[in-house]
C-alpha positions in Angstrom: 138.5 88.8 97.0 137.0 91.6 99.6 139.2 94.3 98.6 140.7 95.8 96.0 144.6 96.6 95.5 146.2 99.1 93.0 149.1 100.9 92.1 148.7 103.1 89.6 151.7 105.7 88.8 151.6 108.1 85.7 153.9 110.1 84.3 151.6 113.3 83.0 153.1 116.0 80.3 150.8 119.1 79.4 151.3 122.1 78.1 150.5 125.8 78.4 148.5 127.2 75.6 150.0 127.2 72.1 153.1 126.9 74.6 153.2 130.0 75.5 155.8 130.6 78.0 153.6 131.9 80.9 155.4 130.3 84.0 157.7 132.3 85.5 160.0 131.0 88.3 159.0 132.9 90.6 155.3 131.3 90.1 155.8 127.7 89.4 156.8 127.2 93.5 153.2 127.5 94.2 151.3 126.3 91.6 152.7 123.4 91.2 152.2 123.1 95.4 148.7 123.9 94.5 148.3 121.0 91.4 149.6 118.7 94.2 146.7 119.4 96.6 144.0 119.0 93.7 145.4 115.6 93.3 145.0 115.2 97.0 141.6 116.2 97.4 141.4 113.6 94.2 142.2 111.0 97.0 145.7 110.6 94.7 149.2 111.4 95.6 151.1 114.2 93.5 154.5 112.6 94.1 156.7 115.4 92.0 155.5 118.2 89.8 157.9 120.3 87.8 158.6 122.3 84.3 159.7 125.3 82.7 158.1 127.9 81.3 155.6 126.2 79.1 155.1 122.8 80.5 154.1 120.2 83.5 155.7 117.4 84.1 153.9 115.4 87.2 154.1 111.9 88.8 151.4 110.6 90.3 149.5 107.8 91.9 146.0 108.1 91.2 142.8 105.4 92.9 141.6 102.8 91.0 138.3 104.9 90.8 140.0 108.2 89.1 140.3 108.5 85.4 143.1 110.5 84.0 141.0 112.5 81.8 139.2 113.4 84.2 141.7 114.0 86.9 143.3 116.3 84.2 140.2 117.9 83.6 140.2 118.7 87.0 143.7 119.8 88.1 143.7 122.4 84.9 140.1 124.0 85.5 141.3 124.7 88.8 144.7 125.6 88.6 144.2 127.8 85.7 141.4 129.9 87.8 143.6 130.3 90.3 146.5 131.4 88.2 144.2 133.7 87.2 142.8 134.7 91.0 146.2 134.8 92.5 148.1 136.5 89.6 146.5 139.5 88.1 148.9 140.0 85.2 148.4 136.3 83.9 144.8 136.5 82.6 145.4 135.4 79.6 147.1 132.0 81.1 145.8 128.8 80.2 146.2 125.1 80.0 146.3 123.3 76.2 143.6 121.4 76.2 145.2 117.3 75.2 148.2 115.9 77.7 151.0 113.0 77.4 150.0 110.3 80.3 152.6 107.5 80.3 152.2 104.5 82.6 155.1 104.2 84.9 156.3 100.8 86.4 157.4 101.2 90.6 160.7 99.8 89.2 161.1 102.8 87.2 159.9 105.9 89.7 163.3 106.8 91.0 164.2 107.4 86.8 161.3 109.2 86.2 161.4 111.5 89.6 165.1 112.2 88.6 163.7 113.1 85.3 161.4 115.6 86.0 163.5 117.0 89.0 166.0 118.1 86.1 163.7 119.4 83.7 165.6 123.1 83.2 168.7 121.2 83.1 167.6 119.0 80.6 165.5 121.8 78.4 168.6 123.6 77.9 169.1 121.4 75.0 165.8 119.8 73.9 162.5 122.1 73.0 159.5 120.7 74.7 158.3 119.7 71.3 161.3 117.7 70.5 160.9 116.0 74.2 157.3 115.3 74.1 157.9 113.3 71.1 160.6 111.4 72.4 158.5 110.5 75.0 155.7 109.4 72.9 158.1 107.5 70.5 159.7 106.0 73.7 156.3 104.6 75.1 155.4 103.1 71.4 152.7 106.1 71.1 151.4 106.0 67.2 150.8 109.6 66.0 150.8 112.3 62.8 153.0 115.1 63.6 151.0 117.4 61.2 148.2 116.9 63.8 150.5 117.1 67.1 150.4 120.8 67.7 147.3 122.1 66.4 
């Protein structure tokens, strides 16, 4: 076969630091605008980025040639530095360092845009904590909670 075909959508959850609640509304508009262009230059499409204070939901499809560690790696080093260019009073802001990346089936993307569109809606009843572990219990995800959070 000459070329090479792909579609590769994932569902990404990460957290601020010790999930500290560090994103404001007024901020999230343009940082997440800003994420979406690191995935860009990543040759990758950031198809809907969203949260709450202390957390990132984004959907995107990434090339068969990016890893998601690394594409992680990426979008946090450089959205973190320019959290801290951009907003003087957020020096201390930073990214934890593991994520949640859950493949996502093109069947599914409507779901999981609607999802992540409502996420103040839907965090008026659920902690992050008690979502991110739905989702990892929902995508058969083994882990030790005593090692979750630390």
């Amino acid at each position: 076969m000459p070329h090479s075909y792909s579609t590769l959508l994932v569902h990404v959850v990460f957290s601020t630091k010790d999930r500290v609640r560090s994103m404001d509304a007024k901020m999230r508009p343009d940082l997440f605008a800003y994420m979406g262009g690191i995935v860009r230059e990543m040759s990758g499409v950031a198809r809907l980025i969203n949260g709450t204070e202390d957390h990132v939901h984004m959907l995107a499809s990434l090339p068969a040639d990016v890893a998601i560690a690394e594409c992680l790696r990426i979008v946090k080093t450089n959205s973190s530095r320019w959290v801290h260019q951009k907003f003087g009073n957020h020096r201390s802001f930073a990214w934890q360092a593991g994520y949640g990346a859950f493949s996502v089936s093109a069947s599914n993307k409507k779901e999981v845009i609607r999802y992540i569109r409502d996420q103040e809606r839907h965090h008026r009843g659920m902690t992050f904590q008690e979502e991110f572990i739905a989702l990892l219990r929902k995508h058969g995800i083994a882990f030790d909670e005593r090692f979750l959070w630390r």
